[in-house]
Structures are given as C-alpha cells and as structure tokens.
C-alpha positions in Angstrom: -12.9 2.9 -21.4 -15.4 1.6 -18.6 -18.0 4.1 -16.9 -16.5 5.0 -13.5 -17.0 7.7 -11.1 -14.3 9.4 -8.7 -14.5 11.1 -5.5 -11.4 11.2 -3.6 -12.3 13.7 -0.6 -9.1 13.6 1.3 -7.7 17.0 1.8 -3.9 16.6 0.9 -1.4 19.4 3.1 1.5 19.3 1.2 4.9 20.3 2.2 7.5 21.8 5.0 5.4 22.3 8.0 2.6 21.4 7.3 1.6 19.5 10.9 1.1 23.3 12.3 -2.0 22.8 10.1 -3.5 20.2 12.5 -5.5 22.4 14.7 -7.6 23.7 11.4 -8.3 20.6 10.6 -10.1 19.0 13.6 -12.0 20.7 16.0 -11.0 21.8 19.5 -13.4 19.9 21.5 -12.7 16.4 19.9 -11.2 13.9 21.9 -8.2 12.1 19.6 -7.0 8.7 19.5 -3.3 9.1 18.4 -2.2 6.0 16.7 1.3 5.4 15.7 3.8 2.8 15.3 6.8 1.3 17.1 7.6 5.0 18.7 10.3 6.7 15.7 8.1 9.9 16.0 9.4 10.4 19.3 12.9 10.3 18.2 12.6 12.1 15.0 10.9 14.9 16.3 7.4 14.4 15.0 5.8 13.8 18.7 7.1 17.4 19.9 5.9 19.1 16.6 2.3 16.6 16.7 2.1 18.3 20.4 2.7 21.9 19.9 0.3 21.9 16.8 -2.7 20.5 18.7 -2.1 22.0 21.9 -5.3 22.3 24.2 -6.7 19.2 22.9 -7.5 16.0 24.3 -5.0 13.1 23.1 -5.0 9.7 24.3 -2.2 7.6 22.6 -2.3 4.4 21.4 1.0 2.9 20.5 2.7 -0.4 19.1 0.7 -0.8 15.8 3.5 -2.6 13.7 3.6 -3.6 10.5 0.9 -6.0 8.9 -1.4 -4.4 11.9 -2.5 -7.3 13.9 -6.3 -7.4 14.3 -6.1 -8.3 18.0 -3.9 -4.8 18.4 -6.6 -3.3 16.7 -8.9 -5.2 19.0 -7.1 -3.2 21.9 -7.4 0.0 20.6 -11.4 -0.4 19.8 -11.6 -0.6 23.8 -9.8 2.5 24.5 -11.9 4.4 21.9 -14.9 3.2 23.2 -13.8 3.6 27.0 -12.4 7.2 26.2 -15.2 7.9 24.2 -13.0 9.2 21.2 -14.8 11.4 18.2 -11.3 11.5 16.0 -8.6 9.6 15.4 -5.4 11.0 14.4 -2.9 7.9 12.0 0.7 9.0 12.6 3.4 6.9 10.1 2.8 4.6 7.2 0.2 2.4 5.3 0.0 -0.2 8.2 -0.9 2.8 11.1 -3.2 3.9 8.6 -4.6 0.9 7.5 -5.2 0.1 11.5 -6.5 3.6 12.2 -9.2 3.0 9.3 -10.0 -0.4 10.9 -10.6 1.1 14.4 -12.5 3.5 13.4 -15.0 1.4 11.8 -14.9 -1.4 14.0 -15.5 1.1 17.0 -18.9 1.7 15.6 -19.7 -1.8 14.2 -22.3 -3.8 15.6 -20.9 -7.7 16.5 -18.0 -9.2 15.3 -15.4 -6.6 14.0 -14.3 -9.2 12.0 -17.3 -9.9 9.7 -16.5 -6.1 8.2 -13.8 -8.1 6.7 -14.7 -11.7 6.4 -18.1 -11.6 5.4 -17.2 -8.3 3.8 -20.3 -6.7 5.9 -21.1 -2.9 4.6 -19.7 0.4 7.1 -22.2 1.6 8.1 -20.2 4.5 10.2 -16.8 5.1 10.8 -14.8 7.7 13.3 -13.3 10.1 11.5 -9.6 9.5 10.4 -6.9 12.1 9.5 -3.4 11.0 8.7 0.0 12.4 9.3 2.2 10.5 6.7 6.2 9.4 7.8 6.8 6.4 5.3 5.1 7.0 1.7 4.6 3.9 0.2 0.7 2.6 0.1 -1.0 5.8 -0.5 -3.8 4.8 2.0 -3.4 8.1 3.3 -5.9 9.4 0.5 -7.7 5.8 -0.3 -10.7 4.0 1.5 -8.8 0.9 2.0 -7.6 -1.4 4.8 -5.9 -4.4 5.0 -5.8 -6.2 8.1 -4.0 -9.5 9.5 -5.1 -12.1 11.9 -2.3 -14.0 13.5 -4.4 -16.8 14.6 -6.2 -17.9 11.6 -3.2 -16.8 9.3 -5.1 -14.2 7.3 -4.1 -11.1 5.6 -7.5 -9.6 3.8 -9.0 -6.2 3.4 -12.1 -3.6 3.9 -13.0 -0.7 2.0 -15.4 1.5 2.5 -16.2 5.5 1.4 -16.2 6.0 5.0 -12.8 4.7 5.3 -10.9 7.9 3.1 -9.2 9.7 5.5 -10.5 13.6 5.8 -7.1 15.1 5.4 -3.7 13.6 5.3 -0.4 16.3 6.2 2.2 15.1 3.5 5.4 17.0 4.6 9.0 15.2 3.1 11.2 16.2 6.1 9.2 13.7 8.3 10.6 10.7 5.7 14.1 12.3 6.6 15.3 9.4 9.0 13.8 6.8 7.3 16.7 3.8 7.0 17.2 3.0 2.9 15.2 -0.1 3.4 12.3 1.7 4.2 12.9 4.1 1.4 13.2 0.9 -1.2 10.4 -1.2 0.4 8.4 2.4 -0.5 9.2 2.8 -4.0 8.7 -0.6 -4.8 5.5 -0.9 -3.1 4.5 2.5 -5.3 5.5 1.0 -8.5 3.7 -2.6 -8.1 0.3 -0.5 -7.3 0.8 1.2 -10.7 1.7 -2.2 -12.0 -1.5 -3.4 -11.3 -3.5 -1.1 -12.7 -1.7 -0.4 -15.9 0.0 -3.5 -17.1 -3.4 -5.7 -17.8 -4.7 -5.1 -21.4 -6.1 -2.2 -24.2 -8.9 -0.2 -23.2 -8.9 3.2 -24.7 -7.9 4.9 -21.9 -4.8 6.7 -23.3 -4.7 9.5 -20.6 -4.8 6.5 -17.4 -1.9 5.1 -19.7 0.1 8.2 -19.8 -0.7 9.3 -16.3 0.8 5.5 -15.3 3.4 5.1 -17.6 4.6 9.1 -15.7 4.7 7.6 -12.1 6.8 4.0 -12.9 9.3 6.5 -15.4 10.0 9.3 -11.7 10.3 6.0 -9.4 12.5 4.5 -12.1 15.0 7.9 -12.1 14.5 9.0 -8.1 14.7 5.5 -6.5 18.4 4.5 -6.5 19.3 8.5 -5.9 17.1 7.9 -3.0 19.3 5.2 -1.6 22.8 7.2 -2.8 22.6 10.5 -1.0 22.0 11.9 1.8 18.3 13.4 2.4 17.5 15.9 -0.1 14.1 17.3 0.0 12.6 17.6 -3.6 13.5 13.6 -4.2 11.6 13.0 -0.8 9.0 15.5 -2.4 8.7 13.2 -5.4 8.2 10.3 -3.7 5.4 11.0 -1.4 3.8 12.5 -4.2 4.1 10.0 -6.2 3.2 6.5 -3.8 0.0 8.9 -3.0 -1.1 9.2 -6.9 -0.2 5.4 -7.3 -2.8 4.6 -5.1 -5.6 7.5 -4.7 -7.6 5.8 -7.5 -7.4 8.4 -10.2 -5.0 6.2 -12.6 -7.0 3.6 -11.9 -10.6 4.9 -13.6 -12.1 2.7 -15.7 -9.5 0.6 -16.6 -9.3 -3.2 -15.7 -6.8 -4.0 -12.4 -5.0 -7.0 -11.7 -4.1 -7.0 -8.0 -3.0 -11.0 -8.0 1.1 -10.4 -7.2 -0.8 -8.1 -3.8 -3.2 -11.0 -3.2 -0.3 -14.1 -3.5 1.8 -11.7 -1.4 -0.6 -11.3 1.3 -0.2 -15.2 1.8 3.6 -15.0 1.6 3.7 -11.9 4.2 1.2 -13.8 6.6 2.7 -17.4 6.5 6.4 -16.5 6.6 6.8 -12.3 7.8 8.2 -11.6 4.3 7.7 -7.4 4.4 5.1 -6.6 1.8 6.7 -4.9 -0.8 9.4 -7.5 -0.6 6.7 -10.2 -1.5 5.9 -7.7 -4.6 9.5 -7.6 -5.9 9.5 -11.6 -6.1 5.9 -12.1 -7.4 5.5 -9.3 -10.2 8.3 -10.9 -12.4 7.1 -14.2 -11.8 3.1 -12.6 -12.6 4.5 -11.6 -15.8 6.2 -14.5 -17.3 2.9 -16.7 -16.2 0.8 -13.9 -17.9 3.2 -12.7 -20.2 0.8 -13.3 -23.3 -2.6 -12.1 -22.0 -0.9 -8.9 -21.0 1.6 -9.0 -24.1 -0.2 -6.0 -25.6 0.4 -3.6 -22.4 4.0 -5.4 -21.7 5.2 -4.2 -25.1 3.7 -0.5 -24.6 5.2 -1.1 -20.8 8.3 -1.9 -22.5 8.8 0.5 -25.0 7.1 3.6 -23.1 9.0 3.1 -19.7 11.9 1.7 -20.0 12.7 3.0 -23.9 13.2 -0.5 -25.3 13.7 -1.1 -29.2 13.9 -5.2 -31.4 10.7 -7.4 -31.8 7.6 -6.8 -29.9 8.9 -10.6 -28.6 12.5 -9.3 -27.6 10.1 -6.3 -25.6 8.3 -8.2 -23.7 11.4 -10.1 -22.2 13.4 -7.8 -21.6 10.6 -5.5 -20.4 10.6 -8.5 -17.2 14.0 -8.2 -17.2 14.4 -4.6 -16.9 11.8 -4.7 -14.0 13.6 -7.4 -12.0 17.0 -5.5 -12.1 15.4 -2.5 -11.0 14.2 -4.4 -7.9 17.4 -5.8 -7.3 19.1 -1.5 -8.1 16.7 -1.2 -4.8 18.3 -3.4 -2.8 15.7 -6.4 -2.9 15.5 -10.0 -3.8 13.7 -11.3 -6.5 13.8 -14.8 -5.8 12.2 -17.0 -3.0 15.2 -18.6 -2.4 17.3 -15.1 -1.8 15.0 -15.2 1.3 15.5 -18.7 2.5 12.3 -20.3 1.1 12.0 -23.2 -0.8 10.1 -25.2 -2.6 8.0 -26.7 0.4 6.8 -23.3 1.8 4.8 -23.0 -1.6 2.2 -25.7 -1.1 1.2 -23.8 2.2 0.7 -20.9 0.4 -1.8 -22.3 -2.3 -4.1 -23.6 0.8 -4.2 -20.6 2.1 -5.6 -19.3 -1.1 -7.5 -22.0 -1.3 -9.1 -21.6 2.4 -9.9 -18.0 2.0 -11.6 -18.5 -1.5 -9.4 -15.7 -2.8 -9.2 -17.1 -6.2 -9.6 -16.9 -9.4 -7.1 -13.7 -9.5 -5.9 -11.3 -12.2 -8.0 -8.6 -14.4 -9.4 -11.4 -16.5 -10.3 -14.3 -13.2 -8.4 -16.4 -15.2 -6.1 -16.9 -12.6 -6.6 -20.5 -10.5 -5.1 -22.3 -8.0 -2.5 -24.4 -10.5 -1.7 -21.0 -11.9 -1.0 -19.4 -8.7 1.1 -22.3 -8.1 3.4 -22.0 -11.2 3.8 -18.3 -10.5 5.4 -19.3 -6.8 7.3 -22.1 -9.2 8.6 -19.5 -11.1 9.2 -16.8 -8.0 12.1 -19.6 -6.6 
C-alpha cells in the first residue's frame, strides 16, 4: 500500500428532513447564491422546503445550470456573485450543479482568466464557500474537491480540484431522489459503480481493506439497482444509494491504491463531441477498457470476478465472464453498451482520438500505458 493522507471535511446530514438543518449550517448574515438546475425543485417540493429552512436570509438564485455545466453559464453566475457580493453559495441537485457551484466559487475569487484554473491547472488560491443539497446521487462531488467543467466552444470537458473545493456540508435526505424518472436512477448507479471501477479493478497492492470496502459498494449496486427501476419509491433502497455513490467517490476507497480513470477521460470526449449523458459513455467504455486491458488488470479481474459477482472455472473463464457479467448488468439498467445502440459509428471515433490528442490528455490508465492507438482500439472495441 502507498503512503496517503485523508481529510474529507464535508459534514454529511443524512436522512428524512434534513434541509430544516440549513439554517445551522450557514450563518444568518451571509448572502447566498442558490444554484440549481433546469427548475424540478420547484415541482418536487424542495424550493418551498429550501425557503422555509433558511427563512430571513438573503438568497439570490441562479438557475439553468444543466448537465455537463457549460463554462460560459458558469461565466454568468461569477457576475452575479460578484455584483451581489455573495459570501455562500448554496448547490441544489446533482454532480453537474455541484460541480458548477465549485467552479463559481473559485472562479469568483480568481485573479484573470477563470479558465486557466483549469487549463493550465493554476492552484485555488480561495474559494466561496460551497454547501450542497443533494437530489440525484450519482458523482459523489457532494463530499469531494472535484469539478469538471465543459466549454462548448473549444469542445472540452476537463476538471479542477482543489481542498478548497470540498463542500462544507452536503444535506443527503432520500425522499428528495423520490421523483427522479428511472433513467436518472440508472445513469446514477452506473455512474457509482464505474467510480469504484476505477479505483479498484487496476492491479495488487496490499491493500486488502480498500479491496473489501470496494468489492461492498459494486456487490449493494449490483442487488439495489434493478429493484430501483422495478418499484415504486421505497425509502431504504433510495437510502442505499445516496450512501453508496457518496462513498464511491469521497476518496476513502480510493487511499493508496493505484486508479485508472481512462473509461472517465475517453468519456469526457464522447460526452462533449456528441451529448452522450456521462454515465452512458461509462457503460460503453468500461467493457471495452477491460478487454483492451484485460491482462494488465487480469489479477484484480479475477478477484473482481470471483468476489463480486461469485464466479467459479479457470482464472481465464473469470476474467471473461467477469466483462460479461458487467455488460449485462448495464444493459439490467436499461443502457447501451455499444456505440452503435446510440447511433454512432465508426467515423465519430477518429474525432474523438484528436480530441485526446489536442488536450494532451494521454497516456491514460493506472500504469500510463495507455496511448493514443490504444485509446483508439478501446472505441474499436466500444462499437
């Protein structure tokens, strides 16, 4: 195991009611940028409940942050915090309102080009406090320091982190995921189990513990995702998977152990060239990961195999069926698994290698062993 340290400070509010916490948690006198998505807390109820909890403060809303937040949005919302002169900003809904929140708040305090934070990956140096009300689990940057940001108009999709960035509390209450459509609710699980992925399935390291801890969170998204997609809302499934996307991604199974990260970084490409949702570009990619890497990672495929999904034969007959297993559980969630299930063939490829290649985003995977030509046979073997 690798020397690491690990200092999550995000104060987690779990469960029913929990947004009546809100007025403990940031003081009366702050002014407060609420940032939110496409405008479902307003029908589901979470506006009125947001509005009771911090009554007598000052909230100025800031709307329309969508998925893949666009950086000129973003842009937007940097004026109004500046112009308002906001001290807190409140992140109401998923990864990408989060994500934006995270990027506004540093940006608001940046000196030049917002953009370099990411591009020239230029240190925060301050950041406006961030709290988090979560309404689609999925990413778990409601208790991480991470942001990842897109850019229409050069065709980017890249990241910032920063310890600045963790959000100091995030309210994690399961009745607020209660209208989510079941695409939502598969896009989450998905996007859960691919972050696990990536920090587990790469090779040995002593760290039995990290393995166990891992190997827990795929085996719960394994049993609760299709019951998730079969019933009506039932609370202690909804429970399970906010608790569970949050400990994918809060950095503790990922101590000291090598991370991989390239199906994310190839589906960044495919998300900004072509709109593909994210977790979508995830349940194409991993398989495809997999079979190009299947024998540097043969090792963790087999434990992957055996350990989660309770495969027996050949430590050869494991590791296939191990990819197998994980494709059909993608398509038990109701997603494709091929390119060409989502109308892309052959051709868009190419544009996604020079993209890759433009950004300098390669070599990928735990070992950098992964170049251009081998990114380009995973997309071969995604169609």
């Amino acid at each position: 195991m690798q020397n690491f340290s690990f200092n999550n400070p995000t104060r987690i509010l779990f469960g029913r009611g929990q947004i009546a916490a809100l007025a403990n948690e940031i003081p009366a006198a702050s002014r407060i940028l609420l940032c939110y998505g496409g405008g479902s807390i307003r029908r589901n109820g979470t506006y009125e409940q947001l509005q009771e909890a911090l009554a007598g403060h000052r909230l100025i809303e800031f709307g329309g942050i969508g998925s893949n937040p666009e950086y000129r949005t973003l842009l937007e919302a940097v004026g109004v915090v500046r112009d308002e002169r906001i001290d807190f900003i409140l992140a109401v809904g998923g990864g990408s309102v989060i994500d934006g929140a995270k990027f506004i708040a540093a940006a608001s305090l940046a000196d030049g080009d917002p953009w370099q934070l990411i591009a020239a990956k230029r240190p925060v140096k301050a950041a406006i406090p961030v709290g988090v009300v979560l309404t689609l689990p999925a990413t778990g940057s409601e208790s991480n320091p991470v942001a990842i940001i897109s850019r229409a108009e050069t065709g980017e999709k890249r990241g910032l982190s920063s310890p600045l960035l963790y959000p100091r509390f995030a309210v994690l209450d399961p009745q607020l995921t209660f209208s989510l459509p079941p695409q939502q609710l598969s896009l989450g699980v998905v996007d859960a189990f691919v972050h696990v992925i990536e920090q587990y399935l790469t090779y040995p390291v002593e760290a039995p513990l990290q393995d166990r801890l891992a190997e827990s969170i795929l085996v719960t998204l394994r049993e609760i995702g299709p019951r998730l997609l079969e019933h009506e809302p039932c609370y202690q499934d909804r429970a399970t998977l906010m608790w569970a996307a949050n400990l994918a991604l809060n950095g503790l199974i990922g101590c000291g152990v090598p991370q991989d990260w390239s199906s994310h970084v190839i589906g960044h490409q495919l998300t900004s060239l072509y709109g593909i949702a994210h977790a979508q570009t995830l349940a194409v990619l991993l398989p495809a990961v997999l079979k190009q890497q299947r024998e540097p990672k043969r090792s963790k495929l087999v434990q992957y195999g055996r350990r989660v999904w309770n495969l027996d034969g050949s430590d050869e007959q494991v590791c296939q069926a191990a990819i197998d297993c994980t494709e059909a559980f993608f398509v038990q969630m109701h997603l494709a698994i091929r390119l060409g299930e989502l109308g892309l063939d052959a051709s868009k490829c190419e544009p996604v290698i020079e993209l890759l290649a433009r950004n300098r985003l390669t070599p990928l995977g735990e070992h950098h062993d992964m170049d251009l030509e081998q990114c380009r046979r995973v997309l071969q073997l995604s169609l």
